[in-house]
KESE-249204 format. One line per field, with one value per residue (C-alpha): x, y, z; residue number from 0. Coordinates in nm, 4 decimals, always signed. Layout:
BEGIN
px = (X; ...)
py = (Y; ...)
pz = (Z; ...)
n = (NUM; ...)
This chain:
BEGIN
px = (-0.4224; -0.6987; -0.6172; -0.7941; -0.8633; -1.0485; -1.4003; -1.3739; -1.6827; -1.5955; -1.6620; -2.0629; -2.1794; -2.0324; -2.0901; -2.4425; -2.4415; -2.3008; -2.5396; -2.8593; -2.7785; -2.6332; -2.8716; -3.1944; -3.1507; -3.0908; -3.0877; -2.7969; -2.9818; -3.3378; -3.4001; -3.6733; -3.6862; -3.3165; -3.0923; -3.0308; -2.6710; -2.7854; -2.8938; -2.5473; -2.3793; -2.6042; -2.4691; -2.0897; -2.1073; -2.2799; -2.0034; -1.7469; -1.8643; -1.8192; -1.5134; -1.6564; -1.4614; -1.6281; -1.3306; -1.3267; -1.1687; -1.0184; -0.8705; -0.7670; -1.0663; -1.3098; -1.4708; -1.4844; -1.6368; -1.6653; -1.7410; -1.8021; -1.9351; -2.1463; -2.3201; -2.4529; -2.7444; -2.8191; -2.7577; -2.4284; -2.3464; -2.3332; -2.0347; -1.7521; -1.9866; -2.0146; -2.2116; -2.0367; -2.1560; -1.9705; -2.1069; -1.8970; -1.9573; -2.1348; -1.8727; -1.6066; -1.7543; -1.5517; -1.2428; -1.1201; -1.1984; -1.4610; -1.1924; -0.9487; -1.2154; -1.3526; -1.0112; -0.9030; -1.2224; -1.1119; -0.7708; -0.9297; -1.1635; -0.8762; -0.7213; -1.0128; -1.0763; -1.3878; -1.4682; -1.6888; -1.8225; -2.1278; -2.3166; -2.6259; -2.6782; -2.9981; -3.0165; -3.0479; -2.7103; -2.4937; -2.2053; -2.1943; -2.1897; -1.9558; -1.7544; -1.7376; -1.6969; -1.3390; -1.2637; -1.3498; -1.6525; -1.9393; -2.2805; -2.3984; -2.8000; -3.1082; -3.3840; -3.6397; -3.9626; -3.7912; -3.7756; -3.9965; -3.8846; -3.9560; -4.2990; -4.1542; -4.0669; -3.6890; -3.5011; -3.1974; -2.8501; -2.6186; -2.2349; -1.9905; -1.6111; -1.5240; -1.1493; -0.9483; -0.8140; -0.8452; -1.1432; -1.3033; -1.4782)
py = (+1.9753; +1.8029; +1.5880; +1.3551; +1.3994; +1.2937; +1.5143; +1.7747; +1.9233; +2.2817; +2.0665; +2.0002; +2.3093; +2.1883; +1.8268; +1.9183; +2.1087; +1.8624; +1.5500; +1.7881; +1.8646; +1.5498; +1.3109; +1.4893; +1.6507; +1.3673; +0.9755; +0.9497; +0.8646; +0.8307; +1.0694; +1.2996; +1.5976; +1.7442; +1.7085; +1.9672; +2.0530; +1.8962; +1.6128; +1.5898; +1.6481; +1.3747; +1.1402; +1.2634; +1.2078; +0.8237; +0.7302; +0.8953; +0.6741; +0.3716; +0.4381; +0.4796; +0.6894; +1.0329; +1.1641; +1.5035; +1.5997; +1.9778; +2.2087; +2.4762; +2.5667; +2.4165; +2.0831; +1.9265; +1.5555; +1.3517; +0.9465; +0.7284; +0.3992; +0.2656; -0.0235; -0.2242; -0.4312; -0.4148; -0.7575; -0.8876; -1.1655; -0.8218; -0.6738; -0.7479; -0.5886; -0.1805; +0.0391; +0.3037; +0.6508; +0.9406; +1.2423; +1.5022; +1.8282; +1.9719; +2.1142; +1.8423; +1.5184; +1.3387; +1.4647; +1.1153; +1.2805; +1.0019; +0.7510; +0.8898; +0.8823; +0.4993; +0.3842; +0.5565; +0.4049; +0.0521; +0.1222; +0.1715; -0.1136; -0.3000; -0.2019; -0.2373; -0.6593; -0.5031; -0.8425; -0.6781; -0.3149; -0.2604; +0.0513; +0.0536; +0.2738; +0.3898; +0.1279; +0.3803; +0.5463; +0.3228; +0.5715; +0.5070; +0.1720; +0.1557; +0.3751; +0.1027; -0.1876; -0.0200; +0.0367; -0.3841; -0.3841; -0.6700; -0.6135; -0.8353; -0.7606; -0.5630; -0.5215; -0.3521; -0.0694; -0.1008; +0.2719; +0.5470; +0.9362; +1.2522; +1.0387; +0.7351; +0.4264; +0.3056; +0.0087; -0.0305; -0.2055; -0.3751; -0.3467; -0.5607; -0.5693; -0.9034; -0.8531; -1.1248; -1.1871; -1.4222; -1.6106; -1.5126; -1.7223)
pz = (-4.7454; -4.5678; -4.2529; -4.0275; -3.6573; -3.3487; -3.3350; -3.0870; -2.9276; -3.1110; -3.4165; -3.3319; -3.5163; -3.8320; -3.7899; -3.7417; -4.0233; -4.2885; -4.1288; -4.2025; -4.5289; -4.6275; -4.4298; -4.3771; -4.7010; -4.9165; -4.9042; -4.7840; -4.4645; -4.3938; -4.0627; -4.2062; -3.9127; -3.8940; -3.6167; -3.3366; -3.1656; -2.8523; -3.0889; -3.1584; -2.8650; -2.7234; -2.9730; -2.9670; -2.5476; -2.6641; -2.9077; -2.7034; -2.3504; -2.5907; -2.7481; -3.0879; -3.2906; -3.4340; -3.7060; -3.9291; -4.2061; -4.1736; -4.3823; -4.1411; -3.9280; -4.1375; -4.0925; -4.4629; -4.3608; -4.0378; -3.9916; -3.7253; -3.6413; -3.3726; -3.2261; -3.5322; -3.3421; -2.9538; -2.8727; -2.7100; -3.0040; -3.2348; -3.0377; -3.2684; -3.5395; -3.6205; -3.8591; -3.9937; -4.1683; -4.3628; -4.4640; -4.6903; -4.7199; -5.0324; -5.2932; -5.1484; -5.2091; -5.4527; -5.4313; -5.1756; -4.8400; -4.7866; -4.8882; -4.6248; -4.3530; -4.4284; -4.4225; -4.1050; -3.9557; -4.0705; -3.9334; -3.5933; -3.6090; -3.6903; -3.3552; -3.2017; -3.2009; -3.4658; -3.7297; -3.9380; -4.0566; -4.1647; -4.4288; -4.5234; -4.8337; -4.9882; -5.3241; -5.5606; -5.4610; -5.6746; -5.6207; -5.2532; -5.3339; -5.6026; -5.3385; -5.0563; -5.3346; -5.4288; -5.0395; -5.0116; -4.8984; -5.1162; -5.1422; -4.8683; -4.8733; -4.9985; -4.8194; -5.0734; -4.9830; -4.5992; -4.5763; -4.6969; -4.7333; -4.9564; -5.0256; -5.1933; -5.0873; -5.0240; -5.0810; -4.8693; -4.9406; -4.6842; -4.7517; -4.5529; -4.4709; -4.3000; -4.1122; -4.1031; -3.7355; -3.4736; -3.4000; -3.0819; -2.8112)
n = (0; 1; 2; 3; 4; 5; 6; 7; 8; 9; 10; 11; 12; 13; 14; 15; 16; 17; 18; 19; 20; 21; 22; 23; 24; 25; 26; 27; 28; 29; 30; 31; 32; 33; 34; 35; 36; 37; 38; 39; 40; 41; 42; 43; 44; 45; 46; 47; 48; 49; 50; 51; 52; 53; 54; 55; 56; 57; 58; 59; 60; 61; 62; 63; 64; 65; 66; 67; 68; 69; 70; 71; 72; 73; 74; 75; 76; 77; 78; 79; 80; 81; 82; 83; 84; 85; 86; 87; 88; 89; 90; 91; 92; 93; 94; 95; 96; 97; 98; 99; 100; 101; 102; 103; 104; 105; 106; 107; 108; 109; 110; 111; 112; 113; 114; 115; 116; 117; 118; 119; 120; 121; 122; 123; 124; 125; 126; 127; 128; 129; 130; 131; 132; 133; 134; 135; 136; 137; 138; 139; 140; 141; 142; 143; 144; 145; 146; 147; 148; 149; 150; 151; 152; 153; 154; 155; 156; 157; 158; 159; 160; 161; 162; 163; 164; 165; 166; 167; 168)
């Protein structure tokens, strides 16, 4: 059975893996050139220095899915604000590894004074969006022709889960 855990740094390899053939390879995220290990441990030693969480899904030794969120905008008034991204490994997708990872991710948000989560899905993916609608998330935006891969324009959909909590100053 497939369980959750903190990323280690022996998980890279895999991690790059999955991202490259789920978002270089596909929609699912609009980098076109693919990512390198010390790509990724540059951005595993980011997240990490910001306490950002980086999860996986394992069966055994083998890394199934991993999420993570990160700064959503630069500017300080976007703190309490994260965007988050999940990427399953071919052959596993649908079988509700993605579901545990999301909700593990809002669980630490949660813990974490986060307001809001962000995704930002490729329009024509109505599965991913159907996906985050069931986990709570509403259709917040759609910014059309914003993006442009595999020769073709892209139109780009913003999902949003609001937390309920205390206000903030």
């Amino acid at each position: 059975m497939p369980t959750i855990r903190p990323a280690h740094r022996d998980d890279l390899p895999a991690i790059t893996e999955i991202y490259n053939e789920a978002g270089v390879g596909t929609t699912a995220s609009y980098a076109i050139e693919p990512v390198t290990l010390a790509d990724r441990v540059a951005w595993f030693e980011r997240l990490n220095a910001a306490d950002f969480p980086i999860l996986v899904l394992a069966e055994g030794d083998q890394i199934l899915g991993f999420a993570s969120y990160g700064t959503f905008r630069a500017l300080a008034g976007y703190n309490h604000t994260v965007e988050h991204s999940v990427y399953i490994r071919p052959g596993h997708r649908a079988a509700g590894g993605g579901r545990m990872l999301v909700n593990a991710l809002i669980d630490y948000a949660r813990g974490r004074g986060i307001h809001a989560m962000v995704g930002v899905i490729d329009a024509d993916n109505e599965a991913s969006i159907a996906f985050h609608e069931r986990l709570g998330f509403q259709v917040s935006g759609r910014l059309p022709e914003v993006g442009r891969k595999f020769g073709r324009w892209l139109s780009i959909v913003f999902v949003t889960l609001v937390f309920e909590g205390p206000h903030l100053d």
